[in-house]
N, CA, C and O atoms as a GROMACS GRO file, in nm:
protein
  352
    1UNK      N    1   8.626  10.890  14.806
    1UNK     CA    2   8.598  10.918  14.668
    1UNK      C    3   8.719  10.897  14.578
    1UNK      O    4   8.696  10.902  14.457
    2UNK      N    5   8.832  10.876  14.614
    2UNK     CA    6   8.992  10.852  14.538
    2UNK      C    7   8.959  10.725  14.470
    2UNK      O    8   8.958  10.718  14.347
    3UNK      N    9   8.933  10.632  14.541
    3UNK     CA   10   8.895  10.492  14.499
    3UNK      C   11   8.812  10.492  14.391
    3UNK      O   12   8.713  10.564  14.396
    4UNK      N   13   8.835  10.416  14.279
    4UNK     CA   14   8.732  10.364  14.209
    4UNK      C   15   8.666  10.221  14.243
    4UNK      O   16   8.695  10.138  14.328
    5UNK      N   17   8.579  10.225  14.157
    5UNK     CA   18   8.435  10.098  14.227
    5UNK      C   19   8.536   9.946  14.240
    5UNK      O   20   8.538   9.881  14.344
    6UNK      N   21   8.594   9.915  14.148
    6UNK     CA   22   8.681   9.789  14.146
    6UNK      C   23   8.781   9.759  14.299
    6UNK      O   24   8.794   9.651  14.357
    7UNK      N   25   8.837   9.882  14.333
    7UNK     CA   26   8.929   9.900  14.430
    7UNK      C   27   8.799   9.885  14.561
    7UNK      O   28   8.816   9.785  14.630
    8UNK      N   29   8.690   9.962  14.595
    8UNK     CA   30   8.619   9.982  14.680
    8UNK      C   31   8.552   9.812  14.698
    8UNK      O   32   8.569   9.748  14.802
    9UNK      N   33   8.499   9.772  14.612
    9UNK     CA   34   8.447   9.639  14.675
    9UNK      C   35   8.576   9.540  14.653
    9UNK      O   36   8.548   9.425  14.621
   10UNK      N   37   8.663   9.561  14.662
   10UNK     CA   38   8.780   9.416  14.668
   10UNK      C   39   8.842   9.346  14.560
   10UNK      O   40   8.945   9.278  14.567
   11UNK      N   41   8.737   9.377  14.414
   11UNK     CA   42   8.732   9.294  14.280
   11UNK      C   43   8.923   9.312  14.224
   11UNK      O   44   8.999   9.396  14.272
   12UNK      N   45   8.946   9.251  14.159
   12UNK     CA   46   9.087   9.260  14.121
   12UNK      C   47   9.073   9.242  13.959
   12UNK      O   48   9.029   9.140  13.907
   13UNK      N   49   9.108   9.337  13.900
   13UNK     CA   50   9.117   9.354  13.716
   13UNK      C   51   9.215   9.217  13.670
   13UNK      O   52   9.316   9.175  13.726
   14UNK      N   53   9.161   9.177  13.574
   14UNK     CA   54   9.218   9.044  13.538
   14UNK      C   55   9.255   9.063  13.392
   14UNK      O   56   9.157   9.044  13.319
   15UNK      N   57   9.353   9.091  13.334
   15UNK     CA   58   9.378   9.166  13.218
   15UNK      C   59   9.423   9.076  13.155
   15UNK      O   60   9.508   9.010  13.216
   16UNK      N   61   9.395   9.038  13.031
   16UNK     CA   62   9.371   8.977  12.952
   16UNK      C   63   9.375   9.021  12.781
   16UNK      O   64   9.320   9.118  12.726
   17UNK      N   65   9.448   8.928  12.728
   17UNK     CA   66   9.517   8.995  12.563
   17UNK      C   67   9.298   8.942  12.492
   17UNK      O   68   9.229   8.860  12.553
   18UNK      N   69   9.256   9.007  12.382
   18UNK     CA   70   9.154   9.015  12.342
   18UNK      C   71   9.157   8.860  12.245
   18UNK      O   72   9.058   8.787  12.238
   19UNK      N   73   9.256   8.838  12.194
   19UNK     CA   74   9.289   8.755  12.072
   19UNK      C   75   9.363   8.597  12.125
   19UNK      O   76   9.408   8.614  12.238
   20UNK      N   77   9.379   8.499  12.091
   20UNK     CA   78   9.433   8.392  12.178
   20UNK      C   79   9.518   8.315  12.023
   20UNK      O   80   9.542   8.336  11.904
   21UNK      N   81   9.533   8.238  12.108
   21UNK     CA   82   9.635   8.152  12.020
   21UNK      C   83   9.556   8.062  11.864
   21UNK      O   84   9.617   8.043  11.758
   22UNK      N   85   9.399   8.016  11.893
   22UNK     CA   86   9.388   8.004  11.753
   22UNK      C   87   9.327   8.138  11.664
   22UNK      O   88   9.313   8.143  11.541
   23UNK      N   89   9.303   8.226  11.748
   23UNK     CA   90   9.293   8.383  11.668
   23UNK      C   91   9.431   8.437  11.571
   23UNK      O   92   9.436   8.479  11.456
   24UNK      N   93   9.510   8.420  11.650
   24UNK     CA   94   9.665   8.453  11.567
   24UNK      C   95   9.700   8.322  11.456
   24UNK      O   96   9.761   8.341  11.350
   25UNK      N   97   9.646   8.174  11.504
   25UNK     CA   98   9.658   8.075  11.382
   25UNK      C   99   9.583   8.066  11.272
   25UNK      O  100   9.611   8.008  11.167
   26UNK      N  101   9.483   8.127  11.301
   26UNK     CA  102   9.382   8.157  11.108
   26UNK      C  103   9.411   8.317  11.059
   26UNK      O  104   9.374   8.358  10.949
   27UNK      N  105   9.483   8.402  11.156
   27UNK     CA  106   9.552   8.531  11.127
   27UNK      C  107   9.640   8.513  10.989
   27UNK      O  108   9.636   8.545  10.870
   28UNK      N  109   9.734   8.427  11.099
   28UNK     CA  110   9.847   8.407  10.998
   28UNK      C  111   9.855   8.304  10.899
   28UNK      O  112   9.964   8.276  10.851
   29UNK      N  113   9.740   8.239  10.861
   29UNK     CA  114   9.696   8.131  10.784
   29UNK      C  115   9.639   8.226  10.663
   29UNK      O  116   9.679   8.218  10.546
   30UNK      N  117   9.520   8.332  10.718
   30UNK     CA  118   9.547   8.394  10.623
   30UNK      C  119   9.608   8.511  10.544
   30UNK      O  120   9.576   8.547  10.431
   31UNK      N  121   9.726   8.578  10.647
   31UNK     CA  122   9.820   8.607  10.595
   31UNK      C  123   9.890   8.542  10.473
   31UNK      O  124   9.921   8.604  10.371
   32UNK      N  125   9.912   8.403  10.496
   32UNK     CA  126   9.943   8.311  10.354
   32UNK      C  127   9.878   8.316  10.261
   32UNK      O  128   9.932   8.299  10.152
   33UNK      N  129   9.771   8.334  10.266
   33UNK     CA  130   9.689   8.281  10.154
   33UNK      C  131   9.676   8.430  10.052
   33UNK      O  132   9.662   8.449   9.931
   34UNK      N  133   9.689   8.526  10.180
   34UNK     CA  134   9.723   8.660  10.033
   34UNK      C  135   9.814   8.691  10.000
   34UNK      O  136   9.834   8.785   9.923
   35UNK      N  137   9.930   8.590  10.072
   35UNK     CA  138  10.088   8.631   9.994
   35UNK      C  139  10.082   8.544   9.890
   35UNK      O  140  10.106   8.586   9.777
   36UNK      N  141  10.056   8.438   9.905
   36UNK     CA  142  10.033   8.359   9.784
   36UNK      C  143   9.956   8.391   9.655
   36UNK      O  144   9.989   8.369   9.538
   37UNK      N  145   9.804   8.470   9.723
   37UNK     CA  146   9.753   8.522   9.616
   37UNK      C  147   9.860   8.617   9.510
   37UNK      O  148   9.878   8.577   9.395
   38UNK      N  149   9.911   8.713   9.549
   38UNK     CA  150   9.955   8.815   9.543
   38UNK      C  151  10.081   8.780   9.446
   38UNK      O  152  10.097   8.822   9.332
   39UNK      N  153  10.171   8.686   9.524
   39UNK     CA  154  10.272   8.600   9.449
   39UNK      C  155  10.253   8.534   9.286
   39UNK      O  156  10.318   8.548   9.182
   40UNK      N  157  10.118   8.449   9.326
   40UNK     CA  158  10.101   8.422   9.182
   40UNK      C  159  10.042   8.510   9.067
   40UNK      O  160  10.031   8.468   8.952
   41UNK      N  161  10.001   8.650   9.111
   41UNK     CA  162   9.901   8.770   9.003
   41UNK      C  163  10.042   8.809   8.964
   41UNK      O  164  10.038   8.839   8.845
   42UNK      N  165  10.204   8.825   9.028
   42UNK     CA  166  10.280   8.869   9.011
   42UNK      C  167  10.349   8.822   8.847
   42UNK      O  168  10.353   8.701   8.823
   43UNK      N  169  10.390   8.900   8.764
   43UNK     CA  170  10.485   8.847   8.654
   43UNK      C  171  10.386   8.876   8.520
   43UNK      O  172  10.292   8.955   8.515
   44UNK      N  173  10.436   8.787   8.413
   44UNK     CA  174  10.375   8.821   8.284
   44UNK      C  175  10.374   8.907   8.205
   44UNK      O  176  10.319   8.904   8.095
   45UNK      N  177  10.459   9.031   8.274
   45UNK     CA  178  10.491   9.137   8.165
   45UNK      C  179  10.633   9.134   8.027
   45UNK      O  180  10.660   9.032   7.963
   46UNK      N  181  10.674   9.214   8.017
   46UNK     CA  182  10.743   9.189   7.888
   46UNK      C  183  10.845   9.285   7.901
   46UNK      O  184  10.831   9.390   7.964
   47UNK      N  185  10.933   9.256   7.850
   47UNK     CA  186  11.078   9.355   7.881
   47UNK      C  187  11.084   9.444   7.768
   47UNK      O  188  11.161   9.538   7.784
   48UNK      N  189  11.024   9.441   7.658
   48UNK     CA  190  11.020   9.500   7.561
   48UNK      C  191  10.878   9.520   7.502
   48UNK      O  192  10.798   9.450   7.441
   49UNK      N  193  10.883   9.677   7.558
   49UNK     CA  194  10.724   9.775   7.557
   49UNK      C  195  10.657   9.703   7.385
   49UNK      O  196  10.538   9.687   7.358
   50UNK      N  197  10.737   9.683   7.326
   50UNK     CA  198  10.665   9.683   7.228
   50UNK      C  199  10.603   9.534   7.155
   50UNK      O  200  10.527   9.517   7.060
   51UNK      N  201  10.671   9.441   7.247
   51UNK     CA  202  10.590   9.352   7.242
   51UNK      C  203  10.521   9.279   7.380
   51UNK      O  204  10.569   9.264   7.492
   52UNK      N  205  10.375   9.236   7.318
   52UNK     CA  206  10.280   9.216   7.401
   52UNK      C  207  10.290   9.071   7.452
   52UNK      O  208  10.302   8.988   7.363
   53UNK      N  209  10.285   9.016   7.602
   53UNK     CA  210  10.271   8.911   7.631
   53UNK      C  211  10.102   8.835   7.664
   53UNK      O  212  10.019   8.899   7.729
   54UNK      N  213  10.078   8.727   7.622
   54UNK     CA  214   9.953   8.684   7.611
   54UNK      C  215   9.928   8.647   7.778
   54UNK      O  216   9.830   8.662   7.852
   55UNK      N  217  10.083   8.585   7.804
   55UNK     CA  218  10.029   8.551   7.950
   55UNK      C  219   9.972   8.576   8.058
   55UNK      O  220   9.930   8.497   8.142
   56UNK      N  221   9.968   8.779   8.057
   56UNK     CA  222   9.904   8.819   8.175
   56UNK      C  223   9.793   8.741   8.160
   56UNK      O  224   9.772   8.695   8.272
   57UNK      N  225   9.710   8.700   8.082
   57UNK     CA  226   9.568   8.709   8.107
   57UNK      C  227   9.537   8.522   8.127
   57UNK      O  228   9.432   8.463   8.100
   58UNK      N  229   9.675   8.457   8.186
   58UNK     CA  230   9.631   8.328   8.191
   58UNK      C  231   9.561   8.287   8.331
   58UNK      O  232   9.559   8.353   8.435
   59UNK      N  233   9.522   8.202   8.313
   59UNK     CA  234   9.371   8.122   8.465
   59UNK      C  235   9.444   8.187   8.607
   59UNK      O  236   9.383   8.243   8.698
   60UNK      N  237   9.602   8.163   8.598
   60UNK     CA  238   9.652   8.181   8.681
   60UNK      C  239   9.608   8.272   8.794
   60UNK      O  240   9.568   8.255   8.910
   61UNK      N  241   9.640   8.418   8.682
   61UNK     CA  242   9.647   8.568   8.686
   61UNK      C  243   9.512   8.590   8.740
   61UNK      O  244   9.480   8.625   8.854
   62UNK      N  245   9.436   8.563   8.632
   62UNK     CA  246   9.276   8.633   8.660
   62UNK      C  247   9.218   8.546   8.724
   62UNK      O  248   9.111   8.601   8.747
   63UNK      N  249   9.212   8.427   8.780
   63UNK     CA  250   9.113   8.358   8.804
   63UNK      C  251   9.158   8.269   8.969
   63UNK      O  252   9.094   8.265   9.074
   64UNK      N  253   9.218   8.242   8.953
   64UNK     CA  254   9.354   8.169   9.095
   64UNK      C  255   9.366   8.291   9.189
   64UNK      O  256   9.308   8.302   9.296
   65UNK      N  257   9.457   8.389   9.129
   65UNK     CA  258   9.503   8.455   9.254
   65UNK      C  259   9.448   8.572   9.297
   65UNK      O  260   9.495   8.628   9.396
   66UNK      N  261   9.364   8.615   9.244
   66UNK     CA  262   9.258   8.691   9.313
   66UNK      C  263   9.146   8.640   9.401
   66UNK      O  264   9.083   8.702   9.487
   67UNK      N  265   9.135   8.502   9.357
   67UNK     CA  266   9.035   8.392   9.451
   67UNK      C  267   9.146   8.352   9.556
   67UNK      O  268   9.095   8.345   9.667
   68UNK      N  269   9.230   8.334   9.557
   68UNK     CA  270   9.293   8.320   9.703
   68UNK      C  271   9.312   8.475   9.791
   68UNK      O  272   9.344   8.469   9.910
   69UNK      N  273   9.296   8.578   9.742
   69UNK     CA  274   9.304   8.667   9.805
   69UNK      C  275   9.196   8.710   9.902
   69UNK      O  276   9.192   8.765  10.012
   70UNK      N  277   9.106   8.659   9.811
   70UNK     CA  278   8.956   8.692   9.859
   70UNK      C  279   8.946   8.607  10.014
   70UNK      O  280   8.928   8.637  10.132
   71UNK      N  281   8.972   8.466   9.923
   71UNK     CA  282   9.002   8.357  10.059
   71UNK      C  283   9.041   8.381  10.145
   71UNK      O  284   8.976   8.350  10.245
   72UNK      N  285   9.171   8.448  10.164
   72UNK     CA  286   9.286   8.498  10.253
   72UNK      C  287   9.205   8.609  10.335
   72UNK      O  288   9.208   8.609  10.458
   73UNK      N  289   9.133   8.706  10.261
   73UNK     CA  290   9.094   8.787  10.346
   73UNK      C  291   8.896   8.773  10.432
   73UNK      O  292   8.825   8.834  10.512
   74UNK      N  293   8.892   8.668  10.355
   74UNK     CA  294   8.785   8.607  10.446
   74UNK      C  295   8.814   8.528  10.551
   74UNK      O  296   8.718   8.518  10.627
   75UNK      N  297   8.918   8.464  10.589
   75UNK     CA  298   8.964   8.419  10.670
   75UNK      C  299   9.066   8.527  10.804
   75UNK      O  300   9.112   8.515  10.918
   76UNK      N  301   9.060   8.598  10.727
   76UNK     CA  302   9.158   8.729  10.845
   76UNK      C  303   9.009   8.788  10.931
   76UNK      O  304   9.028   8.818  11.049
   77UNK      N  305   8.874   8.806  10.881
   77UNK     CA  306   8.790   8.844  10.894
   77UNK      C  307   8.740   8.747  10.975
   77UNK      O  308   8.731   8.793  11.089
   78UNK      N  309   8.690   8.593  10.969
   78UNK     CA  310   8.670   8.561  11.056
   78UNK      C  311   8.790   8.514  11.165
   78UNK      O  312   8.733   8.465  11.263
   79UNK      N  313   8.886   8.513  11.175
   79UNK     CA  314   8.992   8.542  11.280
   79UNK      C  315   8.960   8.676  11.401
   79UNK      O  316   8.946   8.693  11.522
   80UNK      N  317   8.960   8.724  11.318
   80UNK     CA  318   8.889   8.839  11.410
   80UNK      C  319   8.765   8.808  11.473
   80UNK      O  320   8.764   8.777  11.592
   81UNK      N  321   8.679   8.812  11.418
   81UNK     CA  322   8.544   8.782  11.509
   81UNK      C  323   8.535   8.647  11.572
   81UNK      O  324   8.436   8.613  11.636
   82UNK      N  325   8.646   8.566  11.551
   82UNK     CA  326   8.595   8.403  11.634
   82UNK      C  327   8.674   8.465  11.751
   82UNK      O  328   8.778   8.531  11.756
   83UNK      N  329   8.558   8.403  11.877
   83UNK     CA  330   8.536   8.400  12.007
   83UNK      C  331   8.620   8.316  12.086
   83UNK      O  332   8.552   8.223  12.131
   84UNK      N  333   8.758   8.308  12.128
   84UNK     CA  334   8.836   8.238  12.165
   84UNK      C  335   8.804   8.144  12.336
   84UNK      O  336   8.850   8.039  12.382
   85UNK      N  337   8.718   8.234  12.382
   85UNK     CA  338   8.663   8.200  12.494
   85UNK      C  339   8.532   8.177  12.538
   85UNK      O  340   8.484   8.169  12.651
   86UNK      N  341   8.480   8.167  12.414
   86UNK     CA  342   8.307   8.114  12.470
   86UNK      C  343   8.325   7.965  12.491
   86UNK      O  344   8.406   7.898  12.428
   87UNK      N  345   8.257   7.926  12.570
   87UNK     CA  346   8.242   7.788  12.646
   87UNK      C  347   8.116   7.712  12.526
   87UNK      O  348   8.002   7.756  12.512
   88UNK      N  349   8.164   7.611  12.463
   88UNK     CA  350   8.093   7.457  12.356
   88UNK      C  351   8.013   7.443  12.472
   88UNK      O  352   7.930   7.353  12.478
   0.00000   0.00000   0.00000
């Protein structure tokens, strides 16, 4: 009864990382894509409270780098769920 079932019939545990090498390459692919996002939402303020800069609100800001973020993190998402070892 010491034995567990693996040890009792002979089987040998084959241990194995969950994630593989193109799991960590669209990881960190989209790691980029939300530093980048993130990079470009960055800036446009004004050193002096009392005057207003127009630029926060250029394509850049609102429209670019929140769409790469999104990108970035749709891609971390499927990184995760792609199947590194199912057989085509």
């Amino acid at each position: 009864m010491g034995k567990n079932f693996k040890e009792q019939t002979g089987h040998k545990e084959k241990k194995e990382f969950i994630f593989q090498k193109k799991n960590y390459t669209f990881f960190f692919v989209g790691l980029a894509f939300i530093a980048l996002g993130f990079i470009l939402m960055s800036g446009g303020g004004s050193d002096d409270p009392n005057v207003f800069n127009e630029d926060i609100y250029s394509f850049r800001r609102i429209r670019l780098a929140p769409t790469l973020v999104l990108i970035g993190l749709g891609i971390e998402i499927y990184a995760i769920l792609l199947n590194p070892h199912k057989k085509n």
